[in-house]
N, C-alpha and C positions, 0 to 999 in steps of 0.2 A: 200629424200632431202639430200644436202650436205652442206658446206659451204663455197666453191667453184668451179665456171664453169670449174677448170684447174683439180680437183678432179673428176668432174663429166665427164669429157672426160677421164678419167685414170682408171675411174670406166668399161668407158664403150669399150674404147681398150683392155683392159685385160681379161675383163671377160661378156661384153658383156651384162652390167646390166645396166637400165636406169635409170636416173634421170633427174624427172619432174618439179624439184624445186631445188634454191640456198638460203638456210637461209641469212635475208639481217644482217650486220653488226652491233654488238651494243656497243653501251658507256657505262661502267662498272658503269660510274659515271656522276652525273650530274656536274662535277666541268668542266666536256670535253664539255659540251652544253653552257658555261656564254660564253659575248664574250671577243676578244683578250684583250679591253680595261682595265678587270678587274686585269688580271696578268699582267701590261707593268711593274708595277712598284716594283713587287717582282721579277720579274723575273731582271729587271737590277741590282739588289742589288746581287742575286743568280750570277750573269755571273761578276761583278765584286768582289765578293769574288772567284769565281774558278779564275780567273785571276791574283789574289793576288798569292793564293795558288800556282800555276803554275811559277809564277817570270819571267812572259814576257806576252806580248801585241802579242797572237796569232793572223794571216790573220780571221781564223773562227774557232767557236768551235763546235766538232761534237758532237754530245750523241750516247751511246747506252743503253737501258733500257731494262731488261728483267733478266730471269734466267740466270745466272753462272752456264752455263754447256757447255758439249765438242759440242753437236749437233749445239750452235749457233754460235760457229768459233770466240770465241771475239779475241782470238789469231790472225787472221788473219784481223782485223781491225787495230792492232796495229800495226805491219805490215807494214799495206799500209797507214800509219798515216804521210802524208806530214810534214816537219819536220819545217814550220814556220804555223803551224795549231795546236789546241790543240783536245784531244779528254777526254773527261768525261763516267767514264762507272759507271751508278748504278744498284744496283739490288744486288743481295746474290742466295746463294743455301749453300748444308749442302756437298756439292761435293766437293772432293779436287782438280777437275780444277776450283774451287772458291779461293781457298788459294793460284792458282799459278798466278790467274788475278789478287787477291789483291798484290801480291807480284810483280807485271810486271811492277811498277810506273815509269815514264821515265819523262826527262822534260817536254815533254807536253804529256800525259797520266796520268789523275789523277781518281785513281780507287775509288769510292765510295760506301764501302759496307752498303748495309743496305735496308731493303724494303720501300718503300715509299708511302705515300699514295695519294690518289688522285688530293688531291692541289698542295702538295709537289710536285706529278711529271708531273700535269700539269706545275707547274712556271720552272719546269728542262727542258721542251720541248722547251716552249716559252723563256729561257735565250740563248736556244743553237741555229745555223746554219741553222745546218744540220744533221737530225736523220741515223746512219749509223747502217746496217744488214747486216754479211756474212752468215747467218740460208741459209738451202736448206731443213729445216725439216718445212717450216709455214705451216700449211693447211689454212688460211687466212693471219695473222700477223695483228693483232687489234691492232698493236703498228704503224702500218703503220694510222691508222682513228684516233689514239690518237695523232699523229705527225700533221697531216693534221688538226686536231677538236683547235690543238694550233698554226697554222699560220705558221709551219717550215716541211720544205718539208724532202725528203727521197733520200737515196743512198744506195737501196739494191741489193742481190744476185738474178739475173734474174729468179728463178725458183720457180716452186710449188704456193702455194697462194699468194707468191709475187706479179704474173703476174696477178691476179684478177682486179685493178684498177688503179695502177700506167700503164701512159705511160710515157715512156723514152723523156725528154727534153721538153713533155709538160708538165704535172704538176710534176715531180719528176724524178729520174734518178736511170737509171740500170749500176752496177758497178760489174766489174769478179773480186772478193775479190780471187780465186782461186791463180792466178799470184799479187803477192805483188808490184812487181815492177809498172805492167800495170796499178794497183788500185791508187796508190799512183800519177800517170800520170792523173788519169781520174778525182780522186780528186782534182786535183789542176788544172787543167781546169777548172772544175767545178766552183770552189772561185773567178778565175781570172774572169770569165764571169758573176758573180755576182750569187749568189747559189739563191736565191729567186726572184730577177728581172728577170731571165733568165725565170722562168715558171709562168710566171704570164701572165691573169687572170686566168688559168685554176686552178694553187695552191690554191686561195682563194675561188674560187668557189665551189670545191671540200669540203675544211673547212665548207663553208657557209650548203654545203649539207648534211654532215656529225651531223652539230652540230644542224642541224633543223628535223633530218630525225626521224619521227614519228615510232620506232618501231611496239607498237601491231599493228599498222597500216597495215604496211610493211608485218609482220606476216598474217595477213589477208589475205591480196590481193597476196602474193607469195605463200604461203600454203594451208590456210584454204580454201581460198574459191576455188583453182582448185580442191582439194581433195572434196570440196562436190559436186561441179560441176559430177566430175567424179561417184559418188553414185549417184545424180538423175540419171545421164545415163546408170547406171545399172540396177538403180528402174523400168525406165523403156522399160526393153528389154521382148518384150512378143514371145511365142512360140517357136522355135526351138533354138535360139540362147541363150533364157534363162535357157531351160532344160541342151544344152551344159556350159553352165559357169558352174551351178551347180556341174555336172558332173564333171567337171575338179576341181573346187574346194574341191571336194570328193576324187577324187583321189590324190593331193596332200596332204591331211590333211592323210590321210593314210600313203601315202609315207612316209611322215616326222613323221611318229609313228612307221613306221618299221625301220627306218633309225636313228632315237633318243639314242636308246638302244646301239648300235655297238659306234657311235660316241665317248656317253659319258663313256666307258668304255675308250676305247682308247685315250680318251683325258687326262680322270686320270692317265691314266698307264705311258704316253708318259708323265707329268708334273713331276708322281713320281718319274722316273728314272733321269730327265733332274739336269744339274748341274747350281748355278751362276757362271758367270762369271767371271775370275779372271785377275786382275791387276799391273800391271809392270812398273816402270818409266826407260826408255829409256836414254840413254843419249842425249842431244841437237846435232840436224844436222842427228840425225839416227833414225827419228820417221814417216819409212816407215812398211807399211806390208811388213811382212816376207816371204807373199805368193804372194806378190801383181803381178810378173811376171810369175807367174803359173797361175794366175785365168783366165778363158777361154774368150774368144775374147767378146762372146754377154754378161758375165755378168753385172752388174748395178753396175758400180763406183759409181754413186749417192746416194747411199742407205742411208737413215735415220739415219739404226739401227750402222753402222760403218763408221770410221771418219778415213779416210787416209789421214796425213800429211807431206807434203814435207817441212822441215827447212834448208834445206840446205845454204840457203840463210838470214838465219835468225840475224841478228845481236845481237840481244838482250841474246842468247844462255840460253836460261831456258830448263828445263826440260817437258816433254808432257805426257799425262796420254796413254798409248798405252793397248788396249783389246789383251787378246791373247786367246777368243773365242768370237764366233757372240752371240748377240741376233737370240734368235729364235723370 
């Protein structure tokens, strides 16, 4: 099992492994199950203090909530941050692209460091718009069910666990945060065409389903029970077909006993010698790879483990944290 159908097709293009099961979605917290009615009225008191703070009457406010780190791109939200819109970012990390978010505060970007808890960021959900993500690293994105569980839809990065539940213009919307200019185009569309009238009833429905959806349940009927399913039908295979399962199952448990030994040597040897990665700040406007036009045609620009960014265009001119080795 996996925790999404876009993982489990990624699983099985590459290498050819299946998966029979998608883990369904859970709510960390029961403050995501009350309904909207309970936060209306902290959440208006929260949206006109960031209002105050900010010293103008933004079109919309967007949020992003999560870790302060280079993987979720908050850079590139600011970015594409329409310039009669405000955007709110909370969350913390011990990262020093934490210290350069806290430090990126613009008229209407107001960074709020600090972890929050469950109320707290439900009534930050429900004060805001529109929940904004440029991550290409989600394998789900459970800030997407926490956005949906508080009544206010989504405008993330099309890929990876993004694509699990969001569709585009019907309950939420897919935004290329990659080009700043475009984002900042598709955002203010977005506002002008009303960011929550525009996907309704499908936004609310989604909420309603999210914040009633009965996990062990869920757990049950997606796991449990096709996995026992599958053991009675092994219980009962009689004669030729049951001697062959065994059979194979004998010879794998061998394999993986001769093959055990080489592995984990190799694995220690290769971790011994490996080095951390080391750190560099770049000047603003020059936080490209060094190699990036040598790397061969089929590699994966996409990659998780490294964050190639183009500032060239960047107005704000900060400095970027640049890797000058991969993760392995």
């Amino acid at each position: 099992a996996t925790v999404a159908n876009a993982y489990a097709k990624s699983l099985w293009d590459r290498y050819k492994v299946p998966v029979h099961s998608v883990w369904p979605p859970v709510l960390w917290s029961e403050a995501f199950r009350r309904p909207l009615r309970d936060f209306a009225a902290a959440a208006a008191d929260r949206r006109a203090k960031w209002v105050q703070r900010m010293g103008f009457s933004p079109r919309a406010i967007f949020l992003f909530a999560g870790r302060w780190s280079a993987e979720k791109r908050i850079h590139l939200l600011i970015d594409a941050m329409p310039q009669d819109c405000g955007l709110i970012i909370v969350g913390d990390s011990d990262a020093d692209y934490a210290d350069e978010i806290e430090a990126s505060g613009r008229r209407n970007v107001l960074p709020e460091r600090g972890m929050l808890g469950a109320e707290e960021l439900r009534v930050a959900y429900a004060a805001s718009d529109l929940f904004v993500s440029a991550s290409t690293c989600e394998t789900l994105g459970n800030t997407v069910v926490e956005a949906w569980s508080s009544g206010t839809p989504v405008a993330i990065q099309p890929v990876g666990g993004h694509l699990e539940f969001v569709k585009d213009e019907e309950n939420s919307y897919f935004v290329d945060f990659d080009d700043s200019g475009i984002a900042r185009k598709r955002l203010s569309s977005i506002v002008a065409a009303g960011v929550k009238e525009a996907v309704e009833p499908a936004l609310s429905e989604m909420g309603e389903h999210f914040r009633h959806l009965n996990f062990p349940a869920e757990i049950q009927r997606l796991l449990l029970d096709p996995a026992l399913s599958a053991k009675s039908k092994w219980r009962a295979m009689k004669g030729w077909r049951w001697m062959l399962e065994i059979l194979l199952r004998v010879i794998l448990l061998l394999a993986c006993g001769l093959i055990w030994p080489f592995t984990s040597v190799w694995s220690r040897a290769y971790f011994a010698v490996s080095c951390d990665p080391k750190y560099r700040h770049v000047p603003a406007g020059s936080a490209n790879e060094p190699d990036l036009e040598s790397k061969p045609s089929g590699s994966n620009s996409e990659s998780c483990c490294s964050t190639s960014v183009s500032d060239s265009h960047n107005e704000s001119a900060r400095p970027l944290v640049h890797s000058e080795s991969s993760f392995v």
